[in-house]
C-alpha positions, 0 to 999 in steps of 0.5 A: 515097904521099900521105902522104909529099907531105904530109908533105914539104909540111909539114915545111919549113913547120914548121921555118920556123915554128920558126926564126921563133919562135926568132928573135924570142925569142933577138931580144929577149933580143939586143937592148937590154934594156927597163930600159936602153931606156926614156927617161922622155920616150919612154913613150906612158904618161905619167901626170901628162900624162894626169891633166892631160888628165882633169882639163881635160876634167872642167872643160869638162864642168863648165861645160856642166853648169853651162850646160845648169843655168843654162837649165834653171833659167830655164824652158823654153818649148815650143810644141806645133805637131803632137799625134797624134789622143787617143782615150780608150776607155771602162771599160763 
């Protein structure tokens, strides 16, 4: 008996689940097919526009590396204020 109520549990489940993966497969065979659907300017994938970008960010990085360059070849000034106490152990 609790098989049955298992049973009849399960199999409209089932068949719901068989009739939504149906539907979304015969859907997209339905629908406009993706070489039809495609608009050049409708792509998140643009390649010339995301070369332009790294090509932009690789200049700003550029010239922070030729700033951080320009202040290390100048010499940098550091001023202790606080040095943990040294203790040195003997070899004896």
């Amino acid at each position: 008996m609790r098989n049955h109520k298992r049973i009849t549990t399960l199999l409209p489940v089932a068949a719901a689940f068989a009739c939504l993966l149906a539907a979304s497969h015969f859907g997209d065979a339905l629908g406009p097919s993706r070489a039809s659907a495609y608009q050049p300017g409708d792509s998140p994938f643009n390649a010339t526009a995301q070369r332009r970008d790294m090509l932009e960010q690789l200049k700003q990085m550029n010239e922070r590396l030729t700033r951080i360059e320009s202040k290390l070849d100048r010499g940098i000034n550091v001023k202790v204020t606080e040095m943990p106490p040294v203790t040195v152990q003997s070899k004896d």
